[in-house]
C-alpha positions as CSV (number, residue, x, y, z in Angstrom):
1,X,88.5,57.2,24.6
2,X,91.3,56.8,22.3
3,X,90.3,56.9,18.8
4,X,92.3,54.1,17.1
5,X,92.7,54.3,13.1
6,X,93.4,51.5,11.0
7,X,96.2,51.4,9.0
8,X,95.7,52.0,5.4
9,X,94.7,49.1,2.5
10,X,98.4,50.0,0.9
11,X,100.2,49.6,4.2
12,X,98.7,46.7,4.9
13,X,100.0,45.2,1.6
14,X,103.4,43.7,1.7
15,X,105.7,44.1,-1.3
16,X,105.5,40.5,-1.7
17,X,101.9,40.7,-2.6
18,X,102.0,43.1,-4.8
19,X,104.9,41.8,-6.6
20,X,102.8,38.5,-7.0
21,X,99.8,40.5,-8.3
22,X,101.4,42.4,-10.8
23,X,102.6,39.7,-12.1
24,X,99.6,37.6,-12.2
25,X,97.8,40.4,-14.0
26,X,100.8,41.1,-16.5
27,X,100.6,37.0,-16.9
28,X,97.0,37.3,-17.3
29,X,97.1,39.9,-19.9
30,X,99.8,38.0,-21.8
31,X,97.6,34.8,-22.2
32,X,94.4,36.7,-23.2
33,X,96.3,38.0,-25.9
34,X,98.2,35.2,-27.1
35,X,95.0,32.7,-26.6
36,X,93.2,35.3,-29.6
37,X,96.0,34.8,-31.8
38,X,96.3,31.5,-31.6
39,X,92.5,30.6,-31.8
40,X,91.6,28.7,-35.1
41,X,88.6,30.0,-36.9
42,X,85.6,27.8,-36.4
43,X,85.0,25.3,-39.7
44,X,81.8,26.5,-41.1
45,X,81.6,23.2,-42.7
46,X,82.3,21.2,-40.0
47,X,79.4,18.4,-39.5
48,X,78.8,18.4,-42.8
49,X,78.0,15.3,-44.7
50,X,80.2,14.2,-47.7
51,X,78.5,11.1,-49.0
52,X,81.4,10.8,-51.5
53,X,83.7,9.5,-48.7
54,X,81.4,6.8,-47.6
55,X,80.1,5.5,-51.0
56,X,82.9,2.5,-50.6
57,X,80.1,1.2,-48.6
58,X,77.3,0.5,-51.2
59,X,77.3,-3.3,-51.8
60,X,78.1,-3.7,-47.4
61,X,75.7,-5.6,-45.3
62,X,74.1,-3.0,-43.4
63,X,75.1,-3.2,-39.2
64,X,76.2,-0.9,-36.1
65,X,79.3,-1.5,-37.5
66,X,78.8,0.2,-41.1
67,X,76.8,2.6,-39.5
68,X,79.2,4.3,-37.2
69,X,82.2,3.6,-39.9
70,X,79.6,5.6,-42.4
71,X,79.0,8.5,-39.8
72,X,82.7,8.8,-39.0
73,X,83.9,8.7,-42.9
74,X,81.5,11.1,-44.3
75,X,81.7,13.8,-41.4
76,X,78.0,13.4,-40.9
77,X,76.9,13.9,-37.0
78,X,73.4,12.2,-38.0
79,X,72.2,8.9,-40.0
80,X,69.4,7.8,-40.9
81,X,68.9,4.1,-42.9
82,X,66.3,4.2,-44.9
83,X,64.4,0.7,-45.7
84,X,62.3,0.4,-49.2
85,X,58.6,1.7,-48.8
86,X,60.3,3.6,-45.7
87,X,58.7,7.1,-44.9
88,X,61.5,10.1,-44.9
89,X,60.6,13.8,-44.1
90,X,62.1,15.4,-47.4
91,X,63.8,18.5,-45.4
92,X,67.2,18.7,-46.5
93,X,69.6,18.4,-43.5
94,X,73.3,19.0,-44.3
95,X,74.3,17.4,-41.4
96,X,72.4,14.2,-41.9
97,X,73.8,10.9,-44.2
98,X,71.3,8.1,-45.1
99,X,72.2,5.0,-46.2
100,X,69.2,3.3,-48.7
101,X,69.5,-0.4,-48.0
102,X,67.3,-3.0,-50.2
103,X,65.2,-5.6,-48.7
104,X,67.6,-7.9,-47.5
105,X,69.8,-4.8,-45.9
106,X,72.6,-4.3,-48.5
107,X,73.5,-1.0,-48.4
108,X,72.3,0.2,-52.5
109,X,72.8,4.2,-52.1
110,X,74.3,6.8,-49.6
111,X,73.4,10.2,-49.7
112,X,73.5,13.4,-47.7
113,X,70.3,15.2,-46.7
């Protein structure tokens, strides 16, 4: 019985292909390096609440309206309205923008926390 051997992995290879990945890897390389560069440092204060931008909004009829306006002005990414005699947990979240309406929902106060 003949013994048959296979040709080898390289001479199976064309030049073609090994044109195409070399230059896939040199591509790859390229980007990985160029993506670091290029990468923006993450905000550390980004989400955080600066009532300051929003306070335009004291005197407003509280509604969905005011409320996402509020959230989107003072970079906030939570809200909370707080109603008089309301309970409020008194953890301070930096994140978190409530809006202290009076009885007949007029916004009277907005605040971070």
């Amino acid at each position: 019985m003949p013994y048959y051997s296979s040709p080898s992995r390289d001479a199976r290879r064309s030049p073609v292909l090994k044109a195409v990945l070399a230059t896939m890897s040199l591509g790859a390389v390229l980007v990985a390096c160029s993506a670091s560069r290029e990468t923006p440092v993450a905000d550390a204060t980004a989400g955080q609440c600066d009532a300051s931008r929003a306070d335009h909004l004291i005197g407003e009829n509280y509604s969905g309206y005011v409320e996402r306006q509020a959230l989107a002005e003072s970079g906030a990414t939570e809200i909370r309205v707080l109603k008089p005699d309301d309970a409020a947990t008194m953890d301070f979240n930096p994140r978190r923008l409530n809006l202290h309406v009076d009885p007949g929902l007029v916004i009277i106060k907005v605040a971070c926390g």
